[in-house]
N, C-alpha and C positions, 0 to 999 in steps of 0.2 A: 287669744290664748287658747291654746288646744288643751279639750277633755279630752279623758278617758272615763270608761266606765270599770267600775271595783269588778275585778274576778270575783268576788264573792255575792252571787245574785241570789235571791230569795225564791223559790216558787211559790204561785200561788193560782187560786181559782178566780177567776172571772165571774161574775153576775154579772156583767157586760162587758164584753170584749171593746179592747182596742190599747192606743199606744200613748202613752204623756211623759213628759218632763217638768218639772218648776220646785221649785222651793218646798220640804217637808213644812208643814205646819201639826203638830203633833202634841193631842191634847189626851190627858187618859181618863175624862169623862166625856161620856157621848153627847153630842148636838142635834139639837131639832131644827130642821131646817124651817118650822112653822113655828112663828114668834121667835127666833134663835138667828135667823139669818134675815137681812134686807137683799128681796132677789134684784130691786134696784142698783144695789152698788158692792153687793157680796160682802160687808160689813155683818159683825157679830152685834146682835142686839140685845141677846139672853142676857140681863142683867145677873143669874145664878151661875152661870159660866165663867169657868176662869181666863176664855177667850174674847170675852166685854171687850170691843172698841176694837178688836185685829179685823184683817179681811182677808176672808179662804180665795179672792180672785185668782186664776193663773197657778195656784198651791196644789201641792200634793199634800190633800186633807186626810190626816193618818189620825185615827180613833177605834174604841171597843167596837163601838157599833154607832147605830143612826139613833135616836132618840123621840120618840111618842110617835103624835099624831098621824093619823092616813095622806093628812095633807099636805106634809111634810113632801112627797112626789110631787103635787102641784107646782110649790116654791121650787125646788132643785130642778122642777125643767123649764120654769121659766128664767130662774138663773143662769142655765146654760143656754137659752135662747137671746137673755141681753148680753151670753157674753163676759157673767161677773162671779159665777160656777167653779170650783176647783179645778183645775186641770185633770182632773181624776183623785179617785178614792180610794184608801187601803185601811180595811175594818177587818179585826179578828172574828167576828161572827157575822155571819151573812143577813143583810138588813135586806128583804121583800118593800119595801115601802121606799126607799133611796133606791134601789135597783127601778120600782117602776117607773116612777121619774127619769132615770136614765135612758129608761126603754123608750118612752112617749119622747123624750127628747129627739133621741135618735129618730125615731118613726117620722114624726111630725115637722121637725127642721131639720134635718139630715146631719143633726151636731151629733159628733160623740163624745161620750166623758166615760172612761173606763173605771170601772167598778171592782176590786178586788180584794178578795178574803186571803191572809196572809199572816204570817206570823210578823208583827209591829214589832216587838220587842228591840231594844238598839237602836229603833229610828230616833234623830236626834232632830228637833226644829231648826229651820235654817240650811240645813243639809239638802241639797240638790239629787233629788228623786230620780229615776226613769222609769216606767213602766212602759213592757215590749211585751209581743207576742212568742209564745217560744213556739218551734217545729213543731210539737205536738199540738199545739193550741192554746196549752197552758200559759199562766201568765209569767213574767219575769222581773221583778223587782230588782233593782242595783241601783246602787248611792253612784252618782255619779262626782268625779274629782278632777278638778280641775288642773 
């Protein structure tokens, strides 16, 4: 079946570059990757989360922001080092702590998981993501349609 992607794309800023597609998963309270996520199997563990029992694997994780802990970067880079990591990120406020994670990710296993501040608004779960690099550098958000 052939996509296309919506003319109507988002911009937005990178905390780490780069490109994904997969599935929205879109929650409007933030998650901790420490205690909140299993970086074994990218399962939701936060029993105070209304994301209990999903799994961000392969998803385009769309949230306010990252939630608590410093060590919350630990877990999100060893999630993307097994593999069980979102396919990328799109947060209305810029999280320093899920960014570092990304960064060590990328440094240390050459994985990337792109990081982006964006206006969420309209993103709908289930909905087929992409995030690209645009000319400028900036990032570029579009629903993709099947």
């Amino acid at each position: 079946m052939m996509q296309s992607v919506d003319a109507i794309g988002r911009v937005g800023t990178f905390q780490l570059a780069g490109e994904a597609e997969g599935e929205a998963l879109v929650f409007s309270q933030p998650l901790s990757f420490w205690g909140g996520i299993e970086a074994e199997t990218g399962d939701i563990t936060d029993h105070s989360h209304p994301g209990l029992g999903q799994n961000v694997s392969g998803k385009i994780l769309v949230m306010p922001s990252g939630r608590g802990s410093s060590s919350s970067s630990s877990v999100l880079a060893e999630a993307i080092r097994r593999g069980t990591a979102p396919a990328g990120i799109l947060l209305e406020r810029p999280d320093p702590i899920l960014a570092v994670g990304a960064i060590v990710a990328e440094f240390l296993y050459a994985i990337s998981m792109p990081l982006v501040v964006c206006d969420i608004g309209g993103i709908v779960s289930g909905e087929r993501i992409a995030i690209d690099v645009g000319g400028d550098g900036g990032a570029i958000v579009r629903k993709v349609r099947k």
